[in-house]
Structures are given as C-alpha cells and as structure tokens.
C-alpha positions, 0 to 999 in steps of 0.5 A: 616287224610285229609277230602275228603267230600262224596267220593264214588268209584264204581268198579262193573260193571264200573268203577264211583268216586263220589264226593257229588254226583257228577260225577268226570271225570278222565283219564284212566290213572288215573282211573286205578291208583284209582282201584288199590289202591282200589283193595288193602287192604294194602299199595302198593309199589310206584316202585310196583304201576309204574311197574304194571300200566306201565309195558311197559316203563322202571323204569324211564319213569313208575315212571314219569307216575305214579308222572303225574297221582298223580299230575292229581288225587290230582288237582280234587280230593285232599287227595284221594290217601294217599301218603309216600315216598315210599307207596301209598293207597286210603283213608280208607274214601273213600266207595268203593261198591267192597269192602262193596259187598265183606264183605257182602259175607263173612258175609252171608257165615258165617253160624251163621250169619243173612241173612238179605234181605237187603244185599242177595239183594246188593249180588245178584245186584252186577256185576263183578269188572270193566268188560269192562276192559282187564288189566292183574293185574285186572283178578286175583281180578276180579275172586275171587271177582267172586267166592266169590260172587258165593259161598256166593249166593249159601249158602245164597241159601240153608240155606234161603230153610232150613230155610222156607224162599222159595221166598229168596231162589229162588232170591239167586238160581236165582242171582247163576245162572246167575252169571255163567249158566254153574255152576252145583251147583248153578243149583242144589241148584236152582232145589231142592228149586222148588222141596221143593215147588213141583213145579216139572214143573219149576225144569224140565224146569231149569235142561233141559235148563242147560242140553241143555246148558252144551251139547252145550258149553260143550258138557257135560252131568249133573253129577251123584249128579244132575241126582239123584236130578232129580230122582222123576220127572224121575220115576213120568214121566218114570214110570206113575203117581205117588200115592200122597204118593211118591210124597211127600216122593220124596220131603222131601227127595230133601228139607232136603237131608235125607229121611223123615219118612213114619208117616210123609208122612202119615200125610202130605197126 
C-alpha cells in the first residue's frame, strides 16, 4: 500500500484534508469526490462514482469529469484515492473524524461496553456530516450518522445516571438535546437526571422550554410518558408543599423507573 504521510479527513461540520498538519486546498469538484469515497465502507464502482457526483451529464462526459478529478486529486495528494480498472476507494490510512466519531457511538451503545469520558466528550463535540452541503447522495449518510449520534448520547445518558456518574449524564442529555430540541426522549432522559439529583427547578425550566417549543413548531403537547415524568413536580406544585417523605419517594422513582421501598425512604429522610 502507497505511504501517504499524515493524512486526516474532516467531515464533521465542514469539510478539511490534512496533510502533516497542513491545509490542503481542493476544488469542489474534487472535494466531493473525496467524501464520497469516505462515506463508503467498501469500494465504489467507477461508472456508479461518475453517475452519482455528475448526474447531470450523460455517461461520457461523467465519466471524463470523474478521470479530471483523479488526476487533480493525485497531482496534491498522491495515493489518496486507491484506484482499479473499475473500483475506486480512499486509502484505509487516511483518518477520517466521521468514521472514528461513528464507532465511538457503536461502541457506547454496546451496553457491556465502558463509557470512557474521553469518547461521551468527542460524541457530544461532534456536529453533522458536511452540513453546508445541499448534495442528494449526501442526506441519506448525513441522517443515520444523526441518529446514530442521537441514540448513542442518549443511552450514554441513562446508563451514566444509572451508574451514579450525574455531571456525565447531564453533559450527555445536554449534547441530546441539542443534537435535535424537538426530541422527546432526548428531554426525557435530560429531565429524570435533574429529577434523580432533585433539582426540581431545572427539570420544570427544561420540560416548559421543550413544551414551548413542541407548541410553537408543532403545535403539539409532550406525551403521556413525559407528563407522568412530570407528575412530583405537578402534585408538589398543584397540590401544596409537599412532606419530605414524598419528596424522595418521587424521586426514586424518576432515577430508577421502579418504586423504591418505604424503609428505604425512611431512612433517607
């Protein structure tokens, strides 16, 4: 395999190819060629390549674009691209932030795996697959790596909660949340770690912020699963202050999802 140095792709939240630490500058033409290759785990046909990034000439002329964009890409970058008569893949050397940010998520929805800080905090940093770019072959790869970012946070979320590790939690909720505000379940698992620490404050400023939200771009109310989430504060509120007792019997129940016994609850009091 041809040695290419220090190669480092960047798909997250812009597109940047990085030779020894340096900048290189591509055209756009060639830029999108390089992303898609690195959006592909296996080798791509070349007549698929052409008919995808030029799908508005006819085969000849596609074909002619995708051989100019080879021989640009190999002038500044040679052995980036790895190229047979008829497939095309980027070099496995190459690191590409999508695909390590990727097998992180895999890795911390693995249930039996160890949630290292190290990659909840490259998760929750991480932004979506080339975002400024509008082409159709991208919308596909930029959602699942969405969802999957998504479902992996919010996991991350509850085992770290379940696990006594709160401030963990509460940056994995937090980087849910964002990810997508419109979310119920990444609100959810947000709102029950405030309610595990008892900070009843911050869980009713979160769900009234998502409610407004859900009313005004939705014109929605939280489910059922959410407003049951919110029944300690509501009885507390609605109904007086509530003993101390019912207090922390409310809020075993959000952290654990199961009623806590009542010598429990005495003796926490």
């Amino acid at each position: 395999m041809e040695a290419i140095g220090d190669i480092r792709l960047g798909l997250l939240g812009g597109f940047e190819l990085l030779r020894d630490g340096d900048a290189l500058e591509l055209s756009a033409a060639v830029q999108r060629l390089v992303a898609f290759l690195a959006l592909r785990k296996k080798p791509a046909l070349r007549t698929h390549v052409a008919g995808v990034l030029w799908m508005e000439s006819d085969d000849d002329h596609a074909s002619a674009c995708l051989r100019s964009a080879l021989w640009r890409l190999s002038s500044c970058c040679r052995g980036l691209v790895q190229a047979s008569a008829s497939h095309l893949r980027l070099n496995t050397l190459v690191a590409v932030d999508y695909r390590q940010a990727a097998a992180v998520a895999l890795r911390l929805l693995d249930p039996t795996s160890t949630l290292a800080q190290t990659d909840l905090s490259d998760l929750a940093r991480a932004e979506d697959v080339l975002p400024d770019w509008g082409d159709e072959w991208l919308l596909v790869e930029r959602e699942q790596f969405r969802q999957l970012r998504m479902h992996a946070l919010e996991a991350s979320c509850a085992r770290l909660l379940d696990a006594g590790r709160i401030g963990e939690a509460v940056q994995a909720g937090l980087a849910a949340v964002a990810c997508e505000p419109l979310r119920e379940s990444a609100q959810r698992v947000l709102i029950r770690v405030h309610l595990a620490q008892g900070n009843y404050a911050e869980a009713k400023r979160q769900y009234g912020s998502y409610r407004g939200l859900l009313r005004k771009e939705l014109d929605l109310e939280p489910t059922i699963q959410m407003k049951a989430l919110m029944a300690p504060i509501a009885r507390h509120s609605v109904g007086g202050r509530a003993s101390t007792g019912q207090l922390v019997l409310e809020r075993c129940r959000t952290s654990s999802g199961h009623p806590a016994s009542l010598a429990r609850v005495r003796t926490s009091v």
